[in-house]
C-alpha positions, -999 to +999 in steps of 0.1 A: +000+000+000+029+025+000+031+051-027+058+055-050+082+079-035+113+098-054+136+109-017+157+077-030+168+098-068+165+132-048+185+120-023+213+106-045+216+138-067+230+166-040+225+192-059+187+185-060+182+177-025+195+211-020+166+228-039+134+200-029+145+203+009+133+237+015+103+232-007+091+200+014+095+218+042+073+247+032+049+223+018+048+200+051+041+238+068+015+248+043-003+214+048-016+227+080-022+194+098+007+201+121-016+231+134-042+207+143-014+183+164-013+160+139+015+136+123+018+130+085+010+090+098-019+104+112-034+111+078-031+077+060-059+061+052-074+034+078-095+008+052-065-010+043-055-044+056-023-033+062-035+000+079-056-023+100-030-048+109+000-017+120-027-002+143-030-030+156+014-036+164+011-003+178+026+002+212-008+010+238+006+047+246+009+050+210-027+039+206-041+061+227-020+092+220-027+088+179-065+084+191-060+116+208-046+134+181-076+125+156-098+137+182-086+168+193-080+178+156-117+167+150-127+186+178-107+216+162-121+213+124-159+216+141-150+243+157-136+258+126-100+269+148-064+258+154-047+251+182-031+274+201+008+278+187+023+256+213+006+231+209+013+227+176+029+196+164+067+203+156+091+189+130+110+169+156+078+154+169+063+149+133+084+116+131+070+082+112+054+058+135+032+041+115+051+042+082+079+018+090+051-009+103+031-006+073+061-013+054+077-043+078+036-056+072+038-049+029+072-072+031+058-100+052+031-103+026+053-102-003+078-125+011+040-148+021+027-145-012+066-158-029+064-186-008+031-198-014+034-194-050+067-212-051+067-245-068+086-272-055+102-300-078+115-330-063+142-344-083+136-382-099+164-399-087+167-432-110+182-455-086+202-481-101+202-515-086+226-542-088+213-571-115+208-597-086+211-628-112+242-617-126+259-618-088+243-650-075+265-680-078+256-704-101+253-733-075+224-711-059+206-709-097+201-737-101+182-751-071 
């Protein structure tokens, strides 16, 4: 379920990680869910397996304060304000919690799915036996 992402070229290439840096950062600003208390993680979609499945390999006190987050910027959208400045989620605490499970989950699956689809051949092994008659002495063959 994880979108195609371009930081691994942008990243590589110096001189335009120098130019899209700033610009993310203005864009995560612009975004305004960190005015809310939100995280980025906090605005992936939930109806996915996978979604399902990382909420649930979430730490409790990461639970409960993700549920708190989604409520108090509910809260804030019906009320048509933001939160007060300091309470405003900052770039160090805008980290991915979520994001790294999602993708441990996606690689399970894959790595499920290889498995299950792998087919097995069993080698024919064409065992050679000895030619009995040929080795039994003759007094024996002819009793």
């Amino acid at each position: 379920m994880s979108q195609p992402t371009l930081s691994n070229f942008i990243i590589k290439r110096p001189w335009l990680k120098r130019w899209m840096v700033p610009l993310s950062k203005w864009y995560k600003e612009a975004a305004g869910y960190r005015k809310l208390g939100l995280r980025a993680d906090d605005l992936i979609p939930e109806e996915s397996e996978e979604m399902q499945l990382a909420l649930k390999r979430l730490s409790p006190k990461e639970a409960y304060d993700r549920v708190y987050r989604m409520r108090r910027a509910f809260q804030c959208s019906l009320a048509h304000q933001l939160l007060p400045k300091s309470q405003w989620t900052s770039e160090e605490e805008d980290y991915q919690y979520l994001s790294p499970i999602i993708r441990e989950i996606e690689q399970e699956r894959s790595e499920r799915e290889d498995l299950e689809s792998m087919v097995i051949k069993k080698p024919t092994i064409k065992s050679k036996l000895p030619d009995i008659k040929s080795k039994v002495p003759d007094s024996v063959k002819s009793h």
